[in-house]
Phi, psi and omega in degrees: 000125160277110195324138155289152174266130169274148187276151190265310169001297183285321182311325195273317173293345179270358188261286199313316173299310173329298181285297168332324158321280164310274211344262183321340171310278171306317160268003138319295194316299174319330156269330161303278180328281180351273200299326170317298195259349177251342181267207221253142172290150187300122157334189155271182145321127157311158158273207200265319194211156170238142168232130187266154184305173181306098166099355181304163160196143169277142171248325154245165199210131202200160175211156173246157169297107184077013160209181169246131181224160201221149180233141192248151177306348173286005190060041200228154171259156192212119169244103195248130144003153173300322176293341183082019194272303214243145194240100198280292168234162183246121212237101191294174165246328182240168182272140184290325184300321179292355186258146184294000000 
């Protein structure tokens, strides 16, 4: 009786699915393990409110790790404390001499 023989062929494709198989393996665990330990811990809370100078009005509003910054229809950057309380600087955008 004769043994049948294997195709190396096959052998090689069963290896090759076998290392792709760990591959992918490995880089889940590894994207998982990422997303775990790297992204940004949750800001505090917006505040409730901001009081913006006198005629002033916001057109944008964007907050960072450790301020607030608000852009007024005046072309001004308005940079508050985390709380929205205290008006730490005033950032013009434009030279004031150049505005319509």
């Amino acid at each position: 009786m004769d043994t049948p023989s294997r195709d190396t062929g096959l052998i090689v494709l069963k290896w090759l699915v076998n290392v792709l198989t760990a591959t992918m393996t490995v880089g889940i665990v590894a994207l998982v393990w990422l997303m775990a330990t790297r992204l940004p811990q949750p800001l505090p809370p917006l505040p409730d409110s901001i009081a913006l100078p006198e005629g002033e009005t916001a057109t944008a509003f964007t907050r960072g790790r450790g301020f607030v910054a608000v852009v007024t229809a005046g072309d001004e950057i308005l940079i508050y404390d985390p709380t929205g309380a205290e008006l730490r600087r005033r950032i013009p955008l434009s030279d004031p001499e150049t505005r319509p």
